[in-house]
LOVO-636748 format. One record per residue: residue in one letter; x, y, z of N, C-alpha, C in turn. Coordinates in pm, whole numbers, padded with zeros to 5 digits, always signed. Layout:
<gukes>
AXYZXYZXYZ/...
</gukes>
This chain:
<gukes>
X-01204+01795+01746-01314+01887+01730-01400+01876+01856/X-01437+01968+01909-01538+01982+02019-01653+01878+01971/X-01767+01891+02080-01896+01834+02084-01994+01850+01955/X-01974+01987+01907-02098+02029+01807-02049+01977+01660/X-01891+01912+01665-01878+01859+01547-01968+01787+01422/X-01959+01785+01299-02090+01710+01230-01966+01579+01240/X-02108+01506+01197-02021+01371+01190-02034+01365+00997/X-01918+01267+00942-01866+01254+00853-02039+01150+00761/X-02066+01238+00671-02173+01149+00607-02145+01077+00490/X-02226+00958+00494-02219+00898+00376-02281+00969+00230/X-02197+00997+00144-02279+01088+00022-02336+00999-00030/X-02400+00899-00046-02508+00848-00047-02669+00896+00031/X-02621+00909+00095-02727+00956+00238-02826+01130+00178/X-02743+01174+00142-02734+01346+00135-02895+01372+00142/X-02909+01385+00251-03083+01441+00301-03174+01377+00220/X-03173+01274+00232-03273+01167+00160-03337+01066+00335/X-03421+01018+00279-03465+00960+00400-03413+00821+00371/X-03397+00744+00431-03306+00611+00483-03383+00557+00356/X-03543+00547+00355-03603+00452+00256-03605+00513+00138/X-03537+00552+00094-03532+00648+00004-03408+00641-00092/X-03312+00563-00015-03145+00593-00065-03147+00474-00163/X-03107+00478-00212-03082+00291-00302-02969+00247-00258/X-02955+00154-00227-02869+00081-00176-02738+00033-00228/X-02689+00125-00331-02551+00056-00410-02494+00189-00415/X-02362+00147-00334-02329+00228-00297-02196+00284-00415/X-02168+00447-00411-02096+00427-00519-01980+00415-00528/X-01919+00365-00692-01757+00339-00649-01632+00408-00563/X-01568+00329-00476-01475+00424-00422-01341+00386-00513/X-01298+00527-00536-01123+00455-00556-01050+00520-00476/X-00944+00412-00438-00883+00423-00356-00701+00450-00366/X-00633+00516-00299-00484+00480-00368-00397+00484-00258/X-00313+00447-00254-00261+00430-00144-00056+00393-00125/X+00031+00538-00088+00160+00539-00103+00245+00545-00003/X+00331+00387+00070+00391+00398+00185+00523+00484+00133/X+00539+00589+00197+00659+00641+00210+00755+00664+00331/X+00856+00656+00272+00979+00617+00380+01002+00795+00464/X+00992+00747+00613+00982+00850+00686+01130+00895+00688/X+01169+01044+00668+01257+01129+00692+01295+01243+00596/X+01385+01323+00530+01359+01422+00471+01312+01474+00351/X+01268+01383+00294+01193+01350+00127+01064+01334+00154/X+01003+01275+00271+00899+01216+00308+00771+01330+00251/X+00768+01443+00298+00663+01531+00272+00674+01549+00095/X+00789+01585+00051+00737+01578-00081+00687+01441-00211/X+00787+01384-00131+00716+01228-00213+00558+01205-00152/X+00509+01220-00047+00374+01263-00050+00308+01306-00094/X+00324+01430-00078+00272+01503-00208+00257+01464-00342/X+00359+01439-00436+00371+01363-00495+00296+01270-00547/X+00279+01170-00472+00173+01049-00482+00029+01087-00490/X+00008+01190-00375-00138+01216-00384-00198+01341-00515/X-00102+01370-00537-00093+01488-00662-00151+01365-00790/X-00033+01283-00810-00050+01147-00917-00159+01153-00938/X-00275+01163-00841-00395+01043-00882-00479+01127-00870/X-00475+01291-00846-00634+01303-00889-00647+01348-00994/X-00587+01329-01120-00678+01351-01260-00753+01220-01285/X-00711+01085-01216-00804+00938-01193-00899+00978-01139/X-00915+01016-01016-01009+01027-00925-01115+01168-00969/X-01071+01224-01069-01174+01322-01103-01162+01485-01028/X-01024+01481-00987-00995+01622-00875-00944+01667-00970/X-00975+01823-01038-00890+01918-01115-00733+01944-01020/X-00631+01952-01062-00536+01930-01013-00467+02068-01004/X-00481+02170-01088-00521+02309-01067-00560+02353-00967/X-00682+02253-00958-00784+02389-00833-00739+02429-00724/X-00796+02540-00647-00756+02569-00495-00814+02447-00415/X-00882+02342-00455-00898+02226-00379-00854+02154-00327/X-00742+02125-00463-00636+02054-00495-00530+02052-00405/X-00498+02234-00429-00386+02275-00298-00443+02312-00216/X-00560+02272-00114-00597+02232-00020-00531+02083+00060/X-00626+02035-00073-00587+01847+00025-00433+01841+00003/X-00331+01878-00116-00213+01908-00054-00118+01952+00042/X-00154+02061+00074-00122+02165+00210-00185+02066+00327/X-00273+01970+00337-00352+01923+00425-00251+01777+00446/X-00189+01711+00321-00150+01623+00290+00029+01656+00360/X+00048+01771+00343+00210+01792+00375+00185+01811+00547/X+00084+01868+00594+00105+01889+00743+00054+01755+00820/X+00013+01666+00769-00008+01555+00860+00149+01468+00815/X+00183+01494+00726+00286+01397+00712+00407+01451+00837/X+00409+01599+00793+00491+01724+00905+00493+01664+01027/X+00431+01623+01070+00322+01562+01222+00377+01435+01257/X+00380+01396+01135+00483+01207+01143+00594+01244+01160/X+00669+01353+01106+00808+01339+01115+00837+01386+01275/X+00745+01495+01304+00798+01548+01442+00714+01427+01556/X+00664+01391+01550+00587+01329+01660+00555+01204+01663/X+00581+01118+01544+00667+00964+01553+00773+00939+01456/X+00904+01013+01485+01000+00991+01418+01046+00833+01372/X+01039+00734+01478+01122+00647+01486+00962+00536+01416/X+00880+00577+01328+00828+00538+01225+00941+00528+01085/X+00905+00366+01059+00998+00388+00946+00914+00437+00827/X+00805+00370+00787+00747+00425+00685+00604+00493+00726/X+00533+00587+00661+00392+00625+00670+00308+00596+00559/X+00151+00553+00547+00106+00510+00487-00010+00624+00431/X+00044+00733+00296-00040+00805+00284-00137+00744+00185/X-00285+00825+00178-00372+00786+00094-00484+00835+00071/X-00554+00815-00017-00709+00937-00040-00774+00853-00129/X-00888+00850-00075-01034+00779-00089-01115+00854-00176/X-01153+00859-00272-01298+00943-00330-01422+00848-00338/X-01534+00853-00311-01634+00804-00315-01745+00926-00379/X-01807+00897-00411-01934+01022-00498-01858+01129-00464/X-01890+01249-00377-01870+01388-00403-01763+01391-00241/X-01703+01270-00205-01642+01284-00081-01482+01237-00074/X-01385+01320-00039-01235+01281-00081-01192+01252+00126/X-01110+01147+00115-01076+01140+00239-00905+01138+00230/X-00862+01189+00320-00703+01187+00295-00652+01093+00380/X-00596+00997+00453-00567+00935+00515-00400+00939+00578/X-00339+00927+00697-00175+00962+00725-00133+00819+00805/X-00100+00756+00800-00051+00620+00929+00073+00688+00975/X+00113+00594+01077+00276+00567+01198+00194+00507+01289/X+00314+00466+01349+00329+00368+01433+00321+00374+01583/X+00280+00540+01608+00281+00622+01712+00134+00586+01757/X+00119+00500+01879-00033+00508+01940-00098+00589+01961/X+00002+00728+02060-00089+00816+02105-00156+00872+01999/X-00294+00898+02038-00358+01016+01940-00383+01155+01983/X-00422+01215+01844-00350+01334+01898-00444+01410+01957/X-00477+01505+02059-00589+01614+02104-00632+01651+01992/X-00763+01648+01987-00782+01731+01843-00913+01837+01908/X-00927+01876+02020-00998+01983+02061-00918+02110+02035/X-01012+02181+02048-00944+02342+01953-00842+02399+02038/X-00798+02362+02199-00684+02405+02290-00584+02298+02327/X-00597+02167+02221-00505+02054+02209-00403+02055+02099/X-00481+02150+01985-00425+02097+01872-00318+02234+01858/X-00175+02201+01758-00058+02291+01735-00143+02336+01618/X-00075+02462+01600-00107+02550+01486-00103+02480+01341/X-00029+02314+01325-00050+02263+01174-00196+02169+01212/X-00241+02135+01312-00368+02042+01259-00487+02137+01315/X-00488+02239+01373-00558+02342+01352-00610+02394+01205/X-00515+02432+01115-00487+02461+01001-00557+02355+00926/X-00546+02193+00980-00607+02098+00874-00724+02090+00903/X-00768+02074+00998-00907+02103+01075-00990+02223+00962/X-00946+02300+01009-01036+02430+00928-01013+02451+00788/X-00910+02423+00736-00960+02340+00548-01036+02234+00586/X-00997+02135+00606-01130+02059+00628-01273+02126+00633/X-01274+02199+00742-01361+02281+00753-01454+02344+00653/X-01330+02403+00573-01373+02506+00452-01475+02440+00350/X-01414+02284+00349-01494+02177+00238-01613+02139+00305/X-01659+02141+00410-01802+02103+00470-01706+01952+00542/X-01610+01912+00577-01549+01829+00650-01519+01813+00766/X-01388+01719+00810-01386+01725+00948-01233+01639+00979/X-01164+01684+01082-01043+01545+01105-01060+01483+01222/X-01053+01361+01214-01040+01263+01341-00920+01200+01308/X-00873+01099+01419-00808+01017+01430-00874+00870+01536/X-00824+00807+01501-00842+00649+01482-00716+00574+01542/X-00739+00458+01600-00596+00328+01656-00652+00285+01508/X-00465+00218+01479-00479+00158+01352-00511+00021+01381/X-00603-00030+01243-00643-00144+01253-00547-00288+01283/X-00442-00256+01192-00326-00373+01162-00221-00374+01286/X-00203-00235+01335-00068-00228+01444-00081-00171+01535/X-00015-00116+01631-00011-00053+01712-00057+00072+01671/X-00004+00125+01589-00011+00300+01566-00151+00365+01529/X-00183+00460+01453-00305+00562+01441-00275+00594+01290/X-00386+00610+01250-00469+00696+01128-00530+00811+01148/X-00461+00913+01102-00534+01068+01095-00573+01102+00973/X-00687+01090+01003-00797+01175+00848-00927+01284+00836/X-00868+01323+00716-00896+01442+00705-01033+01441+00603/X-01141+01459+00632-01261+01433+00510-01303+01569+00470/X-01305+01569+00348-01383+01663+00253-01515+01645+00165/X-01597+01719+00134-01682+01725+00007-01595+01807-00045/X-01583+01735-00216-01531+01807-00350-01614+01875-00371/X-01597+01942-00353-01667+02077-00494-01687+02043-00645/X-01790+02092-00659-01854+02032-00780-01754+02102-00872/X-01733+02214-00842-01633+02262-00937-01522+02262-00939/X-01457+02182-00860-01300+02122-00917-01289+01978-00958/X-01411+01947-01010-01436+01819-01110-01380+01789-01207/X-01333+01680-01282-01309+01717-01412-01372+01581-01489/X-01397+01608-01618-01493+01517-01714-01425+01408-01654/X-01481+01271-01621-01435+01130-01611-01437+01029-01754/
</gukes>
């Protein structure tokens, strides 16, 4: 994303003044599915991240839903073409209060351009769903290895909630 990007907020924070926030922050759950890179890979992704949001409180219905899906199949898309010789990828999605994060690993250092004349027509595409949710995608060197984390952050919509 260019310069004028927002940066990713804590929904805790949400236009409250610093002294103002209470300090406990709320539960995240987290889930998290290594899948084996090559021609199954995108749908067993899917898959996994489909699993868990009637846990996490995502209507599984919604156009939200098949958002962070469609969002979920093109970063994996991205592993297969651009670090093949990844054996597994580490997909996953975060909810915290009203904020879903999607997460992609490999083993591939480079990261990727993510300015608007860097990026191919699939993380363009994730970018601006992202977008659509009040979000954003970066990428990250992974903590544990050599390779990178690409993620994709959203605000849920209040209305693809479902009773907890």
């Amino acid at each position: 994303m260019t310069g004028g990007a927002r940066r990713f907020r804590m929904p805790w924070h949400r236009g409250r003044p610093v002294g103002a926030v209470e300090h406990v922050r709320p539960p995240v759950r987290r889930h998290v599915a290594s899948v084996r890179v090559g021609p199954d890979a995108v749908r067993e992704a899917r898959e996994a991240v489909a699993g868990h949001f009637a846990e996490t409180g995502i209507a599984p219905e919604s156009a939200f839903a098949d958002s962070v899906l469609l969002v979920v199949s093109e970063l994996v898309t991205n592993v297969l073409r651009h670090a093949p010789h990844s054996p597994l990828t580490d997909v996953g999605i975060a909810v915290a209060g009203d904020q879903l994060v999607v997460s992609v690993t490999d083993t591939e250092p480079r990261l990727p351009d993510l300015t608007l004349e860097g990026m191919g027509a699939g993380l363009r595409m994730v970018a601006e769903l992202a977008a659509d949710y009040d979000g954003e995608l970066s990428a990250e060197p992974a903590v544990e290895d050599d390779g990178k984390v690409v993620l994709a952050r959203f605000e849920i919509p209040s209305y693809t909630r479902q009773d907890e």
